[in-house]
C-alpha positions in Angstrom: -3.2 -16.4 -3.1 -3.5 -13.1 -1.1 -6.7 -11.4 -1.5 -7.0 -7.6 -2.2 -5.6 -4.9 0.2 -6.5 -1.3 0.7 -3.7 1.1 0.0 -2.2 4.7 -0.6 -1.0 5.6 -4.1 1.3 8.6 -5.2 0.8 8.5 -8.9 2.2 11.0 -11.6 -0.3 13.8 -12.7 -0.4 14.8 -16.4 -2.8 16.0 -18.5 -5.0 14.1 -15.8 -4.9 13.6 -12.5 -3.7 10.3 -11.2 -2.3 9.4 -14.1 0.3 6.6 -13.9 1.2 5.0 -10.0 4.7 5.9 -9.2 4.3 4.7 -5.1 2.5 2.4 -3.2 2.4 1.2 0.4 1.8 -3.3 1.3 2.3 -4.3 4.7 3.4 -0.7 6.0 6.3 -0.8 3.5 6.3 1.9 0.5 7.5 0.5 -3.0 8.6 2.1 -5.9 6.7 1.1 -9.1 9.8 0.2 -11.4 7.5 0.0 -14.6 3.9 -0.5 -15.7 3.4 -3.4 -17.3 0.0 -3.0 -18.3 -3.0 -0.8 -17.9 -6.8 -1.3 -18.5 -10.2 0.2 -17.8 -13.2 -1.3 -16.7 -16.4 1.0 -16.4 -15.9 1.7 -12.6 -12.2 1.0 -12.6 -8.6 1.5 -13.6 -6.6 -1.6 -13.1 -2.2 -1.4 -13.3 0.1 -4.4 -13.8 3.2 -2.9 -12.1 6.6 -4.2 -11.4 7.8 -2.8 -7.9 11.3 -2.0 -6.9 11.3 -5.2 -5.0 11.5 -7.4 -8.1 7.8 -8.6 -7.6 4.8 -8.1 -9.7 1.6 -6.6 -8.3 -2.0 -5.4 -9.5 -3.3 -2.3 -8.7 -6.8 -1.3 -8.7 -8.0 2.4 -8.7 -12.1 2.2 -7.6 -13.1 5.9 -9.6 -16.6 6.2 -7.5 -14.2 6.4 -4.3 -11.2 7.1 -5.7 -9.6 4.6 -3.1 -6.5 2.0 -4.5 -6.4 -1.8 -3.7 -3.4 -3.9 -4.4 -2.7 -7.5 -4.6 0.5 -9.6 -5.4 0.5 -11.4 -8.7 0.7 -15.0 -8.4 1.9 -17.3 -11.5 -2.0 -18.2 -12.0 -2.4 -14.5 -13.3 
């Protein structure tokens, strides 16, 4: 299973910045996030199941000290 990956996020703003992840960039390729599957907090981070437009599941991970994203695929272990 593929290990975490830095990468950009474009996400929706609301009633608070970055709120839902609309875009996101693996391997140099941006993918459109289809639909959030679910969504969690954890005292230091936001975490996003997502389906992308390329009909594969991913986690994303949004670090709030840094503000920087990580992404890895889902595998069926998850």
């Amino acid at each position: 299973m593929r290990d975490w990956s830095r990468t950009s996020v474009q996400c929706y703003s609301g009633y608070r910045a970055d709120e839902s992840p609309r875009h996101f960039v693996l391997d140099g390729n941006e993918l459109r996030v289809r639909r959030v599957l679910a969504e969690w907090r954890e005292p230091e981070s936001r975490h996003f199941t997502i389906r992308a437009d390329d009909g594969k599941d991913y986690l994303l991970r949004q670090e709030m000290g840094s503000d920087s994203w990580q992404v890895k695929p889902m595998s069926k272990d998850d």
